[in-house]
C-alpha positions in Angstrom: 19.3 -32.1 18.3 20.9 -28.9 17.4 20.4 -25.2 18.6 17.1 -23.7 17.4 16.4 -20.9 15.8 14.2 -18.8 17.4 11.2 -17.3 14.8 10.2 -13.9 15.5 6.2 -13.4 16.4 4.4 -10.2 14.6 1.9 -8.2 16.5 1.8 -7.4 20.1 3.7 -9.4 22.8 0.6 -11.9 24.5 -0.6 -11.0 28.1 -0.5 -14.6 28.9 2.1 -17.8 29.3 2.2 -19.0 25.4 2.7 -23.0 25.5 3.4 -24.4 21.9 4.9 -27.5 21.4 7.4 -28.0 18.1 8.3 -31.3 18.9 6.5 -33.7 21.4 8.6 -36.1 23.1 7.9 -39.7 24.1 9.8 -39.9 27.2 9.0 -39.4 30.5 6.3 -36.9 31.5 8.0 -33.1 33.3 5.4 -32.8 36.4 5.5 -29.5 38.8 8.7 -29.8 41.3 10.6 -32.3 38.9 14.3 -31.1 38.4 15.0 -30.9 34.7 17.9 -30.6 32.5 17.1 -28.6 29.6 18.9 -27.2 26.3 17.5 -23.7 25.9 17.7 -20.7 24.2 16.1 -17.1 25.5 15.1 -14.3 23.1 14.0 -11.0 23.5 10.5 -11.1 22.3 10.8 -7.3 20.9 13.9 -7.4 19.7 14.7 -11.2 18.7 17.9 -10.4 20.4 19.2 -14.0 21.9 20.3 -13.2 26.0 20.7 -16.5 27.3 21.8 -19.9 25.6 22.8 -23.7 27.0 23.8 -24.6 23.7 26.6 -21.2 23.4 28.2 -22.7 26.4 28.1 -26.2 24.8 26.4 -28.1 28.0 22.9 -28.9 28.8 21.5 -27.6 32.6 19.3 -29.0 35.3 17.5 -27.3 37.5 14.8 -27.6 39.8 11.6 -26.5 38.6 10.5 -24.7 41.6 13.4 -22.3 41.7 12.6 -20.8 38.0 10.7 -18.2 36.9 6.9 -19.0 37.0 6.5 -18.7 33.2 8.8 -22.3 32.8 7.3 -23.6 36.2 3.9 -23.6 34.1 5.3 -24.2 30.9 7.5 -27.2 31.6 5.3 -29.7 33.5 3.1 -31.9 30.8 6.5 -31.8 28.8 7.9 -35.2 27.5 11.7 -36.4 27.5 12.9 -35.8 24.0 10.6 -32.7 23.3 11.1 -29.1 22.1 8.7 -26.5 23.3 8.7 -22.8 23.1 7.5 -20.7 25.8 6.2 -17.1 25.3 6.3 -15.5 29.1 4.7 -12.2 30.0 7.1 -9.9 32.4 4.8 -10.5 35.0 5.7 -14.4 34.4 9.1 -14.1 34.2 11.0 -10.9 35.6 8.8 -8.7 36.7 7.4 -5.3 35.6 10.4 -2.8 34.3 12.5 -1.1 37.0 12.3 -4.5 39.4 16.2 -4.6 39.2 17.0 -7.5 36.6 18.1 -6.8 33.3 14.9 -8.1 31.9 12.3 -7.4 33.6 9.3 -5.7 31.8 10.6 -7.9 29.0 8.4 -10.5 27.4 10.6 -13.3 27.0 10.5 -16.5 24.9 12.3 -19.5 25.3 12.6 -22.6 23.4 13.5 -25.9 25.5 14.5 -29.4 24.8 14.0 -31.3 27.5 16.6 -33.9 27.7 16.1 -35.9 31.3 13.7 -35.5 34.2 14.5 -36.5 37.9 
C-alpha cells in the first residue's frame, strides 16, 4: 500500500464518530483491547492540513487499542487485516473541547488507517 491521500469533506464537521471503510480487509478481525499496528495519516478536518503521519516517518506503529483516543477505540474494532478505513472524530472523541491543553483539541480530526497486524 502507499500513503493516502486524505479527501477534503464539504459542509460542517459531523457531531458523531464517522466509520467508512475504503478498503475492507480479509484478515483477521480488530476487536476492542487488541493492540494494533497501523499505517496512518491524521488531517485537520477544517483545514486539510496533515499533523501526524506513520508513513512520513517510513515505519508502521502498534499500539494498544485501549490507550488511544476514543474516536479509533470505536473506530478500529470490526476492522480486518489488510483494510483501509477513515475515521471522522468529533473533539469530544478525540482531544477534547478547545482550551483542554493539546494542540488539537476542539479539532475534528480524520484519520485514515491501514491496518496491517492485530495481536
Amino acid at each position: 500500500m502507499t500513503k493516502p491521500e486524505v479527501e477534503f469533506q464539504p459542509g460542517p464537521p459531523p457531531a458523531e464518530l464517522v466509520i467508512q471503510d475504503l478498503l475492507v480487509g480479509d484478515g483477521e478481525e480488530a476487536q476492542p483491547g487488541d493492540t494494533v499496528e497501523v499505517h496512518y495519516v491524521g488531517v485537520d478536518f477544517e483545514s486539510g492540513e496533515e499533523f501526524d503521519s506513520s508513513w512520513n516517518r517510513g515505519e508502521s506503529i502498534s499500539f494498544p487499542l485501549r490507550g488511544l483516543i476514543k474516536g479509533w477505540q470505536d473506530g478500529i474494532p470490526g476492522m480486518r487485516i489488510g483494510g483501509r478505513r477513515q475515521l471522522t472524530i468529533p473533539p469530544d472523541q478525540a482531544y477534547g473541547p478547545a482550551g483542554s491543553g493539546h494542540r488539537l483539541s476542539g479539532r475534528t480530526l480524520v484519520f485514515v488507517i491501514d491496518l496491517l497486524d492485530v495481536k
